[in-house]
N, C-alpha and C positions, 0 to 999 in steps of 0.2 A: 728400283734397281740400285741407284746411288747407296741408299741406307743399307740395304744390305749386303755390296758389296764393304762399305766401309766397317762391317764388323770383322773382315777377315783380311783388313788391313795389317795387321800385323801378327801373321802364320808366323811359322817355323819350322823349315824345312830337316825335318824327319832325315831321312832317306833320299839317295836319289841314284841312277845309272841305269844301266844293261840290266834287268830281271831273268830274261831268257833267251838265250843263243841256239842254234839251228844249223850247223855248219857243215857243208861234206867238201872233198877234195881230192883231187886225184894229186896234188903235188908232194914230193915226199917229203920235202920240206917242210911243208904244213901238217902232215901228217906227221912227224916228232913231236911240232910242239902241238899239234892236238892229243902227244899221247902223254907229252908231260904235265900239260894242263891238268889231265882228267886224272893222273897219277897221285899228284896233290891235294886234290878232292878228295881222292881215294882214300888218302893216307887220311885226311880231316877226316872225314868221317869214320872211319874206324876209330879213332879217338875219341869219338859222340854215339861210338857202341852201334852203328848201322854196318851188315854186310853187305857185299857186293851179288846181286844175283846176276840170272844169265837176263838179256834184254830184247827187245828188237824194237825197230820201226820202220816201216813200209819198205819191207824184204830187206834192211840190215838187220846183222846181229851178230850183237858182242855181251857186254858187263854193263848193267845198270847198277850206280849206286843210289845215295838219297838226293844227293842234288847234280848226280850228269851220267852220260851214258857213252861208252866211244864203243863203235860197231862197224863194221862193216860189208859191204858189197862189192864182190869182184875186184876190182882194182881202187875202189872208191873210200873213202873213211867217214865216217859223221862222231859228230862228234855235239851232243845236247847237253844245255849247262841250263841251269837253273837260280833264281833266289842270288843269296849274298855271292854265291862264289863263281856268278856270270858274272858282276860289274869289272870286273878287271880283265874279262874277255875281247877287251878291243885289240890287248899286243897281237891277238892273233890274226890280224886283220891283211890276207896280201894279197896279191891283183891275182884274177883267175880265179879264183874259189868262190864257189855259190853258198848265200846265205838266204836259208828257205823261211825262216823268222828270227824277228828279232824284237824282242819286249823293251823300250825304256820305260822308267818309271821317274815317278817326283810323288815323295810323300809328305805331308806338312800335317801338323797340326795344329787344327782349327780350335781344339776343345770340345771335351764329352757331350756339352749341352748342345753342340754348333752342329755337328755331321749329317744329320738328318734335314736341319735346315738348309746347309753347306751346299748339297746333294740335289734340292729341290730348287736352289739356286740356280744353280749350274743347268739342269734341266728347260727351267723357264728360260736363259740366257740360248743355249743353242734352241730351243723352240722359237724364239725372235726372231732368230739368225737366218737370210737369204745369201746362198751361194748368187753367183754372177747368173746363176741361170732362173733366179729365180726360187729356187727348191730351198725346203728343210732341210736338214740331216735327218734321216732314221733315228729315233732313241727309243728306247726301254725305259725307263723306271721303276724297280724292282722296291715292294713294299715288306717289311716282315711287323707282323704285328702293329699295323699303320704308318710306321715308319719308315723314310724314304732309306734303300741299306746300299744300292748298286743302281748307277745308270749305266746303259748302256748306249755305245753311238757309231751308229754304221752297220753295216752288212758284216756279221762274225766270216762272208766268206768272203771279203771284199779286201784290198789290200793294204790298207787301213781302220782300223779299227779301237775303238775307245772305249774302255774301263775305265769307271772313277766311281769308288767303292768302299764304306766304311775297314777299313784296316785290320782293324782289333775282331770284330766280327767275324770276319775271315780268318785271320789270325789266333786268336784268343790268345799272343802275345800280349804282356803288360806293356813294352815301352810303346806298342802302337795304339794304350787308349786316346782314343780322342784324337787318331788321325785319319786322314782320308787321303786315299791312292789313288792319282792321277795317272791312266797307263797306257799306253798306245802300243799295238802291237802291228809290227809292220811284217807283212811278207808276200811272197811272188816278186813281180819288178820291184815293189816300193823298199823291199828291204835289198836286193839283189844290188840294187843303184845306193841304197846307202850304205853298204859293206863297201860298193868298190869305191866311191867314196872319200872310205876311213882309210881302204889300202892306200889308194891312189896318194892321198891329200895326207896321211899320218894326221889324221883327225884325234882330235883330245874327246875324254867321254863328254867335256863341258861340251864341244861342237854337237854332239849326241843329245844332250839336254835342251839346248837353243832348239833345235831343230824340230825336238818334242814338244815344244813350248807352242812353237809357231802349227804345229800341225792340230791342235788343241786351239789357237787364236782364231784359224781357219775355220773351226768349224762351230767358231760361237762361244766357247768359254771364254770367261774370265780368268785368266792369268796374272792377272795382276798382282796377286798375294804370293808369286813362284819369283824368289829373288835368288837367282843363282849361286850371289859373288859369296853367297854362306859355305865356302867350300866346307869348314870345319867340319860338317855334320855328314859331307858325302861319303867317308870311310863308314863301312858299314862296321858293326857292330861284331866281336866274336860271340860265337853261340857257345850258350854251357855245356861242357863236358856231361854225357847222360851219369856217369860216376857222380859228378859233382850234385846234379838233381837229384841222385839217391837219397846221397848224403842230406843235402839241406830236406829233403821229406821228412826224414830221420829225424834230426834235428827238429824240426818246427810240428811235426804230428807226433810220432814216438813217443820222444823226450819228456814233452809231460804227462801224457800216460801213464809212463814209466815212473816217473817220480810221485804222480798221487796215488800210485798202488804203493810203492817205500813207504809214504807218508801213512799207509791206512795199514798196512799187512809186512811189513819190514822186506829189506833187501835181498832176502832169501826166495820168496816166492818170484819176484819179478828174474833174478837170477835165473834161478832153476827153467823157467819159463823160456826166455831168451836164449840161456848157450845151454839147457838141458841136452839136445839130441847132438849138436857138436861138439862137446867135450868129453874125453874118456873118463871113469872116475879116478883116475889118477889126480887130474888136472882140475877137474870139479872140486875136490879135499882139498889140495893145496889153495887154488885160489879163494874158498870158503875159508879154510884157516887163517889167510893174512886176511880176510877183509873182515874177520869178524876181530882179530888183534888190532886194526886200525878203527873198524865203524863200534863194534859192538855188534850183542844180538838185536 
């Protein structure tokens, strides 16, 4: 066990905070900033080209977008955030209001070659592991193509529960090759008591992370490679504009297509091709006339 934890002595913490928020309320209070919360989302995402549909969950409904939802029931609000734009979900945090789950996360990475070994680590360590009463924890170990991909730890209905899960697999994001997601998802009393908590106490996300850490120590992992004080890297990451993805497509696929057709059949075929059905022939002649007085035929 020693040897193999000391390969993952020195991670690097990726990611780390709130993943998913679960929130309802009857206060009205809380209800503004749950609507300006989810207003800000809204507006993000429409700039990353996702609309707003209609939504629900277990008889609310209101607007889902790509990463939160705010609906409601009778006199009640819910309000479900997801991904990057739950970690900054704790200012909403104020006594009286129920929170039905709540995801932390901590992502590191181990390295491409490590995850799967990472993963079967972790497994044999909570396989060792005796609570005070003697018992295991529950685990899964999810294989794809022999490879360990996703453990699982606890009852998915229980009120605590753990994911620890190659990243990029799930993902198929680049910046998460080569990491692995450590995730505890708490709800019923266990999250209900650490909402009130964060109202109560004006808890920081770090106290949210310590607290993840230890619920993961508890039940036999290895922790030791989860060094908090790397705040730098807890700002999560902005995502690209879907405009901007076009474009770099464009760019990096198009682009030279486009130039080894010039190189073989000159600039007039790939022209015609590309703005033939949107250009009038007005505009087709004029732009043809300057680029053949600047390139040539």
């Amino acid at each position: 066990m020693r040897a193999d934890a000391s390969r993952y002595a020195d991670c690097i913490i990726n990611s780390a905070g709130i993943d998913w928020l679960t929130l309802t309320s009857t206060n009205q209070q809380t209800k503004r900033a749950q609507q300006r919360y989810f207003e800000k989302i809204l507006a993000s995402d429409l700039q990353l080209g996702y609309k707003p549909v209609k939504g629900g969950h277990h008889g609310f409904y209101g607007i889902r977008t790509r990463h939160a939802m705010l609906a409601s029931k009778d006199d009640r609000a819910l309000l479900q955030v997801s991904g990057r734009r739950a970690q900054g979900a704790a200012i909403l945090a104020r006594p009286g209001d129920n929170c039905t789950r709540l995801d932390v996360q901590v992502t590191i990475r181990v390295g491409e070659d490590n995850v799967a070994s990472f993963l079967r680590y972790q497994e044999k360590r909570v396989g060792a592991y005796r609570t005070l009463r003697g018992k295991t924890p529950d685990r899964t170990l999810v294989l794809k193509n022999g490879k360990a991909q996703t453990l699982y730890v606890g009852s998915r209905t229980s009120d605590v529960f753990i994911r620890c899960y190659d990243k990029f697999a799930e993902s198929g994001e680049e910046e998460y090759r080569g990491c692995v997601r450590l995730e505890v998802e708490y709800k019923g009393k266990a999250s209900a008591a650490l909402w009130a908590c964060l109202a109560a106490y004006q808890l920081t996300n770090m106290s949210l992370l310590q607290y993840m850490v230890q619920s993961l120590s508890q039940r036999g992992f290895d922790v030791s490679m989860v060094e908090l004080e790397r705040q730098d890297i807890i700002v999560p990451k902005p995502e690209t504009l879907k405009e901007n993805r076009t474009w770099g497509w464009w760019a990096s696929q198009v682009a030279p297509s486009v130039a080894k057709s010039v190189a073989e059949r000159g600039w007039y075929t790939a022209f015609s091709i590309l703005f033939g059905k949107t250009l009038t022939d007005w505009d087709k002649t004029a732009i043809m006339n300057s680029l053949s007085v600047a390139w040539g035929n």
